[in-house]
N, C-alpha and C positions, 0 to 999 in steps of 0.2 A: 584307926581308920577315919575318926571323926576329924580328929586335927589334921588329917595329908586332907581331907577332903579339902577342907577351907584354904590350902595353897592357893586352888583356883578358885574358891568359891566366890560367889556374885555378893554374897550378904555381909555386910561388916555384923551385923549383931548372930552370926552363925559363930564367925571369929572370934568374939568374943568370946561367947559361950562355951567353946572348945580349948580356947586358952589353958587354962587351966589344968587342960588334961595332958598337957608337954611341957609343964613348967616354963610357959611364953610362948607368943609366937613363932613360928617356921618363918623364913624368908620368901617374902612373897604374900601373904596369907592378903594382903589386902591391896594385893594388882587387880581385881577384878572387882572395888568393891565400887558403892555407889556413885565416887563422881564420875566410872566409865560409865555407868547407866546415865546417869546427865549429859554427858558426852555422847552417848549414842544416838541423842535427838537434839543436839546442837551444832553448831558450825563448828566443833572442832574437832567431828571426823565428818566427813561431807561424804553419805555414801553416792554422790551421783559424780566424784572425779574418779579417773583412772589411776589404779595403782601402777606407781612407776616402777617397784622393784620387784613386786612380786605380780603377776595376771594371772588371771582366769579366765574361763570360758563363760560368759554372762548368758550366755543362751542354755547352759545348760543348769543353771542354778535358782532358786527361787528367791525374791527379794528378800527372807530371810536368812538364805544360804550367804547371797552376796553380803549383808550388812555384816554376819558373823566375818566372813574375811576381810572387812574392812575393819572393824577393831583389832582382828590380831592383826593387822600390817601398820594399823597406827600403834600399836603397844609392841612390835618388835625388841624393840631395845630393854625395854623393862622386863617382857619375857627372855629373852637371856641372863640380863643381869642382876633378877629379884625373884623368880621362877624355878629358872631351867638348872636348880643349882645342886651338887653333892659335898658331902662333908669330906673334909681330908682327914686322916692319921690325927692330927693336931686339933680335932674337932672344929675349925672353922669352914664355914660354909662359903664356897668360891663356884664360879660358874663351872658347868657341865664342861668337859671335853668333848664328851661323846654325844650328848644330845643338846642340838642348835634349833634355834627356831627356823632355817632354811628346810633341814630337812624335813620338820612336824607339819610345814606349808605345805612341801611337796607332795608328802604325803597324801595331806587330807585332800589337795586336789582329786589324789588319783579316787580316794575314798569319799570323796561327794560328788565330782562330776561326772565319773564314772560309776563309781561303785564297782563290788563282785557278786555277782551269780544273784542280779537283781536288786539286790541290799546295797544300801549306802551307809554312809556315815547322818547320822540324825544331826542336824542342823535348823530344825523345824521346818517346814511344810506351808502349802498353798490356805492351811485352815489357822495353822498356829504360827503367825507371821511375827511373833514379840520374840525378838532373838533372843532372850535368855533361855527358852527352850536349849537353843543350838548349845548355846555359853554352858549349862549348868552341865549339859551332857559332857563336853570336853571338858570341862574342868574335874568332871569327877574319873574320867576318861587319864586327866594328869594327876590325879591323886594318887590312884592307884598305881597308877607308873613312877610316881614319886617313891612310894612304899616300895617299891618291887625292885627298881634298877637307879633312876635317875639320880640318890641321893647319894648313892655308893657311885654311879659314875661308871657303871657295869654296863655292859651287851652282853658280854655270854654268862653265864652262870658260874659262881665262883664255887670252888670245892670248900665247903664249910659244915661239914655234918664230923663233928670231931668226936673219933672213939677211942676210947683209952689213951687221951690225952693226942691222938692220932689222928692223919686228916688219911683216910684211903684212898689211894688212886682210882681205886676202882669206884670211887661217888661218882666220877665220869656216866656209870651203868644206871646212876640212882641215888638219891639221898632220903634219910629219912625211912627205909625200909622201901623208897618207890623203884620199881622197873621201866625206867623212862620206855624200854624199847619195845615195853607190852603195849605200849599207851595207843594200842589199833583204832580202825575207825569199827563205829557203830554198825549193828547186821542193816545191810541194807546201803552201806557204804563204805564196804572192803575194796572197793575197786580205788577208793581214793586213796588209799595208802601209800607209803613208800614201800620199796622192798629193804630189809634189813641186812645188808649186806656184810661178812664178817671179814671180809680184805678192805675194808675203810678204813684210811689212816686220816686224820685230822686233830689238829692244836687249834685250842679255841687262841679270839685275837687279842682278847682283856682276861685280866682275872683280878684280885684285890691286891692293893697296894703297901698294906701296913706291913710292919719289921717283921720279916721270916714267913708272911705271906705263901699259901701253896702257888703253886707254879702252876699254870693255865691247865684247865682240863684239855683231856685228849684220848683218841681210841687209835687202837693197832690191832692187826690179828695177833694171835698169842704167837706165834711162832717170833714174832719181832721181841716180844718181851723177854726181858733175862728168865730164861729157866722157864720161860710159859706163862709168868704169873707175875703182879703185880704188886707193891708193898706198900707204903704209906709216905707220906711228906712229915717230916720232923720239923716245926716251927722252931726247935730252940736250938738248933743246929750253927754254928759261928763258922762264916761263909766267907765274910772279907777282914782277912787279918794281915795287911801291909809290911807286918814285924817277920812275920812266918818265916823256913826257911825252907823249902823255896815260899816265894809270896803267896798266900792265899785272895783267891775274887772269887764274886757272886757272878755266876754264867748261865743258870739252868733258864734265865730270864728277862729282860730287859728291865731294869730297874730294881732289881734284887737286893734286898740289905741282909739278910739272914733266910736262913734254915735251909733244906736239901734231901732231895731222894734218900727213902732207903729202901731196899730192894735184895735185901739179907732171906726173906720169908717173905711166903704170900700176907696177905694180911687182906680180909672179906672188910665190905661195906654191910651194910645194917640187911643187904637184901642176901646175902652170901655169896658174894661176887668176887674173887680174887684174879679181875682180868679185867680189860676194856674191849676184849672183844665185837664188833658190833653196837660198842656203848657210843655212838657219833649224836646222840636224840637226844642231849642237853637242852635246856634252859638258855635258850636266845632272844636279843629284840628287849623292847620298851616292856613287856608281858610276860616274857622270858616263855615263848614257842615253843613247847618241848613234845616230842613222842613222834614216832612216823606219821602219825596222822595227820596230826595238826601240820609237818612240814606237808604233808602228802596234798593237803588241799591248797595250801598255797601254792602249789606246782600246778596241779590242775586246773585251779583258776588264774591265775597270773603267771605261772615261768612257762620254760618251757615244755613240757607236757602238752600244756594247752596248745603250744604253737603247732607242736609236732601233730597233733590232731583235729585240726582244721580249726581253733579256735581262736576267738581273739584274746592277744597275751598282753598286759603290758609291757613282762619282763622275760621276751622271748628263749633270750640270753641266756635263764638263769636256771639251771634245773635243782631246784630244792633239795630232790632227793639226794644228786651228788654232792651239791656242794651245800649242803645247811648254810655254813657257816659265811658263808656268804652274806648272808644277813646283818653280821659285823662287821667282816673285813673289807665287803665292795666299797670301794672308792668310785667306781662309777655311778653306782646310784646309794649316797650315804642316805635317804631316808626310807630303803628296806628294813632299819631298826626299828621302826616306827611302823612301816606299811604291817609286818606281821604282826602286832599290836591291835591297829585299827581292826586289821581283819577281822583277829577275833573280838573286838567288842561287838563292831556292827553282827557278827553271827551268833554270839553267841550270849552277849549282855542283853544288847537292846532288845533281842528278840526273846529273850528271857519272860517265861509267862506259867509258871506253877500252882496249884493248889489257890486260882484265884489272884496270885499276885502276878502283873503283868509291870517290865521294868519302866516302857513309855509309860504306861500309865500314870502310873505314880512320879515319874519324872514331870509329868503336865500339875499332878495335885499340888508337887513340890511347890512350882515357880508359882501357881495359882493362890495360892497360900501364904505365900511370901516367904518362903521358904526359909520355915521356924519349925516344920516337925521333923525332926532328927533319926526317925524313923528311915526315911529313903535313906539317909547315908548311913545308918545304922546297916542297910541291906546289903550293900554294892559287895563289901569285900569279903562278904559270905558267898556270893554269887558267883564270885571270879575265883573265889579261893578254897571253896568248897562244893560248889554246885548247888546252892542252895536254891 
């Protein structure tokens, strides 16, 4: 977590530090390092012109908001092509497909000059006007996103909890022993949920790429599945063989080199699930969004839910609860992979405040400090990944 931090981090001598713990640098590690800080107070980002390809609302942002989107609009290009990057099959690292620097702008618009339900995206304040506040928050904001989705190249959540040599379809319901569809809101905010609906059929839009690769998750009522029940994805299954007679192809997927349903016997995920019933609450987005809840609030504050009840929506269009997956697949608005990301940081990171540790907090000691204690990024991926 130390090394994705420093992808984006501000400090060359953080970089350094952490080198060692990835046998080298990650691609990118030193976009953000000191001569943009020289650059942020010389003529060669000039925050007083207008950006020509990307605008904003300047009435609604603070001189620190504004300068943060002025270096990402003057580092666009490096942010795609030194950044925003995933590993292939062949371990080289090549730009994202799925995540672009258009969409991460659009984004954070909606998420700093609007914000949700009050809360924005931290980009520093009327008191803390030295952008690196804003910078160190997102970079550690792309770290974590680094870890989670961007390096694989992922939006929806890849079926990879392998048992008995076996990937179950039913991980769709949960991996790792979780019940994605238990994943309710807290007492006090059960009204923000989705309802769990068990006639939901949906195929996620990605899944992983490598030789025999499972086939995209997906939920059906059981009545759709052979015999009721669901079986496993066989990786070493031999799918495209040209000699065959008749010819064999790979079809269950676009891009398919090997392996294939089998669907002989049920076969349970780690939570004893042998269906996808109701399982539609995967792991979607830059943060991978998973459980009614979490889709449940983004309906209620941005789709529409909100619209439908008198509220202001950005994405009146979009209703969470039906269409999760939308999150991936919209072409209309591609930086909904991103917008449910932000959400939960601004909700759930930055307002982050336990047993005395508060995350702004220590994000102000960080940059104050010169940001040399290893401690704050020591924190972050406990906090997103365990609730610490």
């Amino acid at each position: 977590a130390k090394a994705l931090f420093a992808i984006g981090s501000l400090s060359a001598s953080m970089v350094q530090s952490q080198e060692s713990n990835v046998g080298g640098a990650l691609p990118g590690m030193m976009l953000l390092g000191p001569t943009l800080l020289e650059d942020i107070h010389s003529e060669t980002i000039n925050t007083t012109t207008t950006m020509k390809k990307h605008t904003v609302s300047r009435d609604k942002l603070t001189p620190s908001e504004i300068t943060v989107f002025k270096v990402l609009t003057h580092m666009e290009d490096k942010i795609n092509s030194e950044l925003l990057l995933s590993k292939t099959p062949a371990n080289e690292w090549v730009e994202s497909s799925t995540y672009r620097f258009d969409g991460l702008f659009e984004a954070l618009k909606v998420m700093v000059q609007d914000g949700v339900a009050g809360k924005k995206f931290y980009m520093g304040d009327d008191v803390n006007t030295d952008p690196r506040y804003g910078l160190v928050n997102l970079a550690a904001f792309l770290a974590q996103s680094m870890k989670e989705t961007i390096m694989y190249d992922a939006c929806d959540e890849n079926n990879w909890d392998l048992i008995d040599n076996k990937y179950p379809l039913s991980n769709a319901c949960g991996q790792l022993g979780q019940d994605y569809g238990a994943y309710s809101c807290p007492a006090g905010e059960e009204h923000l949920s989705c309802d769990v609906d068990p006639e939901m059929r949906l195929v996620a839009a990605t899944n992983a790429n490598w030789y025999g690769a499972p086939a995209p998750l997906f939920c059906e009522p059981k009545d759709d599945s052979e015999n009721g029940f669901t079986g496993y994805w066989d990786y070493t299954l031999v799918c495209n063989n040209p000699w065959a007679d008749p010819p064999m192809t790979c079809s269950d997927y676009e891009g398919q080199q090997g392996g294939g349903f089998v669907n002989r016997a049920p076969m349970e995920n780690r939570n004893g699930r042998s269906d996808v019933e109701g399982c539609c609450w995967w792991g979607r987005g830059v943060i991978q969004t998973t459980g009614p809840c979490n889709f449940g609030r983004l309906n209620y504050y941005l789709g529409a839910r909100a619209a439908d009840e008198g509220r202001s929506s950005k994405y009146p269009d979009i209703d969470f609860c039906k269409e999760p997956e939308a999150i991936c697949s919209s072409q209309k608005y591609p930086e909904l992979k991103w917008i449910a990301g932000l959400f939960y940081w601004l909700d759930q990171v930055q307002e982050y405040s336990v047993g005395g540790w508060s995350y702004k907090d220590n994000l102000k000691k960080f940059v104050e400090g010169g940001m040399s204690d290893t401690s704050f990024i020591e924190s972050l991926s406990g906090i997103v990944n365990r609730g610490w």
